[in-house]
C-alpha positions as CSV (number, residue, x, y, z in Angstrom):
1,X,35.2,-25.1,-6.2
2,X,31.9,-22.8,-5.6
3,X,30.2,-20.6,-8.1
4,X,31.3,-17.9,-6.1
5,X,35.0,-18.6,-5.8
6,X,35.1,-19.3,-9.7
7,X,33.9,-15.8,-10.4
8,X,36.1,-14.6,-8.3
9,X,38.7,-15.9,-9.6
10,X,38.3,-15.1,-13.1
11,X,37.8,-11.7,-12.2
12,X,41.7,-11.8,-11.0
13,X,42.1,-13.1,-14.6
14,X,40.3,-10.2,-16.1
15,X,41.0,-7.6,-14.1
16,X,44.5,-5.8,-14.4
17,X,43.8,-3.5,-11.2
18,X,42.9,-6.9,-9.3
19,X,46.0,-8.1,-10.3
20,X,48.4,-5.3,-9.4
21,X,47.2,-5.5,-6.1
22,X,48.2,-8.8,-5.2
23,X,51.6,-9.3,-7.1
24,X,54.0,-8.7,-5.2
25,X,53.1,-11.8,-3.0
26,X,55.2,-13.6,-4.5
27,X,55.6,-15.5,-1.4
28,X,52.7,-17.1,-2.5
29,X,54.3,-19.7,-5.1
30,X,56.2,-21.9,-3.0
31,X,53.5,-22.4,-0.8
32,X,51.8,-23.7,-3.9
33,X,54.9,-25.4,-5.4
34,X,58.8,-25.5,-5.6
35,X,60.2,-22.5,-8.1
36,X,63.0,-23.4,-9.9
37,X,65.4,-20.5,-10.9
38,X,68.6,-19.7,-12.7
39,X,71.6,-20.1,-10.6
40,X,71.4,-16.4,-10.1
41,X,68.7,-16.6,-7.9
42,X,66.4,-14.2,-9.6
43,X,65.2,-15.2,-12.9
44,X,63.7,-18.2,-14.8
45,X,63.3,-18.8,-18.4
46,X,60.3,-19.4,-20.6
47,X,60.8,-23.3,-19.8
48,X,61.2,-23.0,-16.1
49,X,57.8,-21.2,-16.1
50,X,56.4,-23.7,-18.1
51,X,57.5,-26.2,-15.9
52,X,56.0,-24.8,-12.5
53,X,52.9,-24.8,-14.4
54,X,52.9,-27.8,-16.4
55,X,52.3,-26.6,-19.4
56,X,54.1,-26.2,-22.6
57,X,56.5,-23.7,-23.5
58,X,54.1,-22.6,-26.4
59,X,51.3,-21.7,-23.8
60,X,53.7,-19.6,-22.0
61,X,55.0,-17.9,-25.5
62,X,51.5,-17.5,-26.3
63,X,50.3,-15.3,-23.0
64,X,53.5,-13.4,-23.1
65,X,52.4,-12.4,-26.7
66,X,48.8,-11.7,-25.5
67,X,50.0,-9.5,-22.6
68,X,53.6,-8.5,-22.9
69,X,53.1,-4.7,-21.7
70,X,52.0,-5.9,-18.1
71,X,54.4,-8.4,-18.1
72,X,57.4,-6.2,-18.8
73,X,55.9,-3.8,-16.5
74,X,56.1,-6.6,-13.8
75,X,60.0,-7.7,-14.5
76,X,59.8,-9.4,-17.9
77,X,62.5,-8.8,-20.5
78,X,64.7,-10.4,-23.1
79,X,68.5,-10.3,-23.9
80,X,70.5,-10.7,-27.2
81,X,73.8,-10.3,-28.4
82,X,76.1,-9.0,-25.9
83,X,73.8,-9.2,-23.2
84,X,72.8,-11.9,-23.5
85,X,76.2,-13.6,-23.8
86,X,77.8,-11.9,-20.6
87,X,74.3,-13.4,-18.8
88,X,75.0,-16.5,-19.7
89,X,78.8,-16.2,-18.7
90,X,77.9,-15.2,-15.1
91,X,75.6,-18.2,-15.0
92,X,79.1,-20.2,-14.4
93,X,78.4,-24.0,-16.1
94,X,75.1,-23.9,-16.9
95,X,74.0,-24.8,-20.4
96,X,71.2,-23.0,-22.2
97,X,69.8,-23.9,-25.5
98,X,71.6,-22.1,-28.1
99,X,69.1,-19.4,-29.2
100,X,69.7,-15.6,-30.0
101,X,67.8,-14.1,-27.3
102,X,67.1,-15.4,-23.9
103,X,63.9,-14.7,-22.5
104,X,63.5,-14.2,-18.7
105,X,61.0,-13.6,-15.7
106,X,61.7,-12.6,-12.5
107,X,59.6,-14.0,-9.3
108,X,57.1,-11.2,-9.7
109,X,56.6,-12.1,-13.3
110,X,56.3,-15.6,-12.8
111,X,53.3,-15.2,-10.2
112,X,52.0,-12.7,-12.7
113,X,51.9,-15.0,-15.1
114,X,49.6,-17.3,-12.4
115,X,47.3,-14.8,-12.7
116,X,46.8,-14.7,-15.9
117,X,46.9,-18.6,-17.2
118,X,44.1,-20.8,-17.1
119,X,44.3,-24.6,-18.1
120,X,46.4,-24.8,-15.3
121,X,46.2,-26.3,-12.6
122,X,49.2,-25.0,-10.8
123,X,47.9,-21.6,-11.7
124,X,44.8,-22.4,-10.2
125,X,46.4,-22.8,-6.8
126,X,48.3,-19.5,-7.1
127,X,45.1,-17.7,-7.6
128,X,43.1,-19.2,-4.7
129,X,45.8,-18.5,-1.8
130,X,46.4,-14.9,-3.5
131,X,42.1,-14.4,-3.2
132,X,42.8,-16.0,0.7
133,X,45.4,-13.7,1.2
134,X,43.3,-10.5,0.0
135,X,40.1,-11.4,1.7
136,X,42.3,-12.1,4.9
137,X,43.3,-8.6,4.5
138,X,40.3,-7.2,3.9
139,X,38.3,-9.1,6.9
140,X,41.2,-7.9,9.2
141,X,41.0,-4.2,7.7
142,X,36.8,-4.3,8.1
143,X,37.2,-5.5,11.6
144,X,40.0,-2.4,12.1
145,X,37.3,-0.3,11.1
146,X,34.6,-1.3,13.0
147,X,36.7,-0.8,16.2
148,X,37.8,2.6,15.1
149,X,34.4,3.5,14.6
150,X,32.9,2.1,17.9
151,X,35.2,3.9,19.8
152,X,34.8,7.1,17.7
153,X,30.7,7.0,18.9
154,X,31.5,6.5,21.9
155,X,33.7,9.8,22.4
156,X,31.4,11.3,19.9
157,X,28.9,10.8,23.1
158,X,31.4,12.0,25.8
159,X,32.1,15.1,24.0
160,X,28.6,15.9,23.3
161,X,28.1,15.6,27.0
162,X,30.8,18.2,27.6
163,X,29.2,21.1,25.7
164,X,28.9,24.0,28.1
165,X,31.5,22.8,30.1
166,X,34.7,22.9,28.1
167,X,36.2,25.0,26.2
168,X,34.2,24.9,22.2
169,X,37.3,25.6,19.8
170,X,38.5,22.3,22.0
171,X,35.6,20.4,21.6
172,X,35.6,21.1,17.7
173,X,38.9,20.4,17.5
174,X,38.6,17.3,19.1
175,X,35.9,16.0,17.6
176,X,37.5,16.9,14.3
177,X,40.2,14.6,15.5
178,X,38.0,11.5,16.4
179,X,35.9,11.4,13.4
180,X,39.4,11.7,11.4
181,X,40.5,9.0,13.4
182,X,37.0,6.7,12.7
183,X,37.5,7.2,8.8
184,X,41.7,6.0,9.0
185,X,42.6,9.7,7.9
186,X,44.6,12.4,9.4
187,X,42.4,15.3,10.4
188,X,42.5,19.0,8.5
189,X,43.8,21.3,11.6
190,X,45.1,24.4,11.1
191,X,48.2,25.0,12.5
192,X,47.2,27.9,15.0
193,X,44.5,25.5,16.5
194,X,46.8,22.3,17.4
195,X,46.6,21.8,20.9
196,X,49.5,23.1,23.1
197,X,50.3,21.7,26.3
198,X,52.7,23.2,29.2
199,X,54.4,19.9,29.3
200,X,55.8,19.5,25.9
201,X,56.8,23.9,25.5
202,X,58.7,23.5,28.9
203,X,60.1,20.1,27.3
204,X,60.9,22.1,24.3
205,X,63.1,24.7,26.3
206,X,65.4,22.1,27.9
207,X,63.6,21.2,30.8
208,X,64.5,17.9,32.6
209,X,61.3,15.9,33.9
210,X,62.1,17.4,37.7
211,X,61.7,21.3,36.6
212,X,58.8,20.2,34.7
213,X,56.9,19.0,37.8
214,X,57.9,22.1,39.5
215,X,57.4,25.1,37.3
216,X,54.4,23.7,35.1
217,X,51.8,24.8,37.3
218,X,53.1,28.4,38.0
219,X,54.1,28.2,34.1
220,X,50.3,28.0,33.7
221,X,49.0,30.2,35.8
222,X,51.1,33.0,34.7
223,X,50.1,32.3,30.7
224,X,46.5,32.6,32.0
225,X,46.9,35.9,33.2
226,X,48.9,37.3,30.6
227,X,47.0,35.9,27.9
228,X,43.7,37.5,29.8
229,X,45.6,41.1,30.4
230,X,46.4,40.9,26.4
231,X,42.8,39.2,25.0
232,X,40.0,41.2,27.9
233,X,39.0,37.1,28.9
234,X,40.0,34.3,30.3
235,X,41.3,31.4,28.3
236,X,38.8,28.5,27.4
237,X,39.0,25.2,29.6
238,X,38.9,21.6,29.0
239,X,38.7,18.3,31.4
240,X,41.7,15.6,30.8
241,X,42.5,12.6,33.3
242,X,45.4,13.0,36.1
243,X,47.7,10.1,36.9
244,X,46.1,9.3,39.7
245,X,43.1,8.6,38.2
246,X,40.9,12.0,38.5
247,X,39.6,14.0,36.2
248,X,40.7,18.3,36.9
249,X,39.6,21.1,34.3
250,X,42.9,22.5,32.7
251,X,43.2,25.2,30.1
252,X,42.5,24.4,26.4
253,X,45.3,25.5,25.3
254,X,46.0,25.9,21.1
255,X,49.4,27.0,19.5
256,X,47.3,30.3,18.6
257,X,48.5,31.0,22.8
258,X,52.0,30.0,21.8
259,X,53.0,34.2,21.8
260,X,52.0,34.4,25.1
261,X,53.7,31.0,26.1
262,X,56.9,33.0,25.2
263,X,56.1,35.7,26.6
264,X,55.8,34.1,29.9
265,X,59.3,32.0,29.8
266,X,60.8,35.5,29.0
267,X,59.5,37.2,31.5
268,X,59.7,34.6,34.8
269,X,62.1,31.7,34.1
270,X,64.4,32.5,30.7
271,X,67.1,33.9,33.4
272,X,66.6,30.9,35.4
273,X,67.1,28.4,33.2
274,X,68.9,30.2,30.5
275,X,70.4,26.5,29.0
276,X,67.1,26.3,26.8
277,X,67.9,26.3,23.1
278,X,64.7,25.5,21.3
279,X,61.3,28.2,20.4
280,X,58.7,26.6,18.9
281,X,57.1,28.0,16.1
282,X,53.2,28.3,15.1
283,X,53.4,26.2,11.7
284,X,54.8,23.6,13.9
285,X,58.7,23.0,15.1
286,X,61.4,25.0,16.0
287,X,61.8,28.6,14.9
């Protein structure tokens, strides 16, 4: 074992945050050996566990002692009395040492205790595939971000080309929405300047596919000329690929325009298709 892998290890043996990261793989012991349970299927006793780990009972006694709160925390616990006795009774024919209390770990506590045990060669084994597992995870999750935040530049550079030519509240907002994207978070928009598209208001009326296609461009139109009789200028425009492979300048469209959208199905097509049920609302769903 390297240098490098034996530090690692030990900080999973001194490190509870390390720890609480990776235990609920507890997948991870029967790849490194057979866990024997109670007949219930869920726990083991303080002998079990010393068995999976070859090592005395004493030593497992010992770390509980040493580190009880985490181990509680992670499924350990102990029944007397009645408790204890109705346990045993579901456990059908098994015999258990006679004893007042009964101590008992659940999967997540066994691998918890892998964590923690050294002398052990079983434990050992635990630890290495849990640190194989979390650097798997971690290479995959740095190689997630590196993709994210090539493909961020590069639409970092095709939106800095479009200044001038589109629309800025659009290019803002959608640059806001890339670099989100690059750093794995959601990006801060406020709700007024979400985009809006013709599409998904006419979709949002009760619109089947068909009068979609028909009315959408009209639709359009019509918002433009309203929104400019009611604002003294012309909406701001933006570029976005047809199905056919083109590229046509559209209107950048935010839900700030949604009055006007309203406006317009109210004025030319509520009659026509008077079926529609749903308004959209500017905080986002229907009103």
């Amino acid at each position: 074992m390297s240098i490098l892998a034996e530090n690692t290890e030990q900080v999973l043996t001194e490190s509870r945050t390390m720890r609480a990261a990776t235990v609920e793989r507890t997948d991870v012991l029967t790849k490194v050996k057979a866990l024997v349970l109670l007949p219930d299927g869920v726990h083991a006793t303080t002998e079990l566990v010393a068995g999976f780990y070859e090592v005395s009972t004493e030593t497992i006694k010992s770390l509980v002692k040493d580190h009880r709160a985490e181990l509680v925390e992670n499924g350990y616990h102990v029944l007397s009395g009645a408790e204890r006795a109705e346990f045993v009774r579901s456990l059908g024919d098994l015999t258990l040492p006679p004893a007042r209390h009964i101590a008992l770990f659940t999967r997540r506590t066994v691998l918890n205790v892998g964590q923690l045990l050294t002398g052990s060669d079983v434990a050992h084994r635990v630890r290495e595939y849990l640190l194989n597992v979390e650097e798997s995870a971690s290479t995959a999750a740095r190689s997630e971000a590196v993709d994210r935040a090539e493909l961020a530049a590069l639409q970092m550079r095709v939106l800095a080309a479009a200044g001038g030519i589109v629309d800025a509240k659009w290019l803002e907002l959608k640059a806001r929405h890339v670099a989100a994207r690059a750093l794995g978070e959601e990006p801060e928009v406020a709700p007024e300047d979400r985009p809006l598209y013709v599409p998904d208001f006419l979709r949002g009326k009760g619109l089947k596919k068909v009068d979609i296609l028909s009315v959408q461009s009209w639709f359009g139109r019509r918002a433009a000329a309203l929104y400019e009789a009611e604002y003294g200028e012309r909406p701001g425009m933006r570029t976005e690929d047809t199905e056919r492979g083109s590229v046509r300048e559209t209107v950048a469209w935010t839900y700030a325009a949604l009055p006007v959208f309203e406006e317009t199905w109210n004025r030319y097509y509520a009659a026509q298709f008077p079926q529609a049920p749903v308004q959209l609302s500017i905080a986002g769903g229907a009103a």
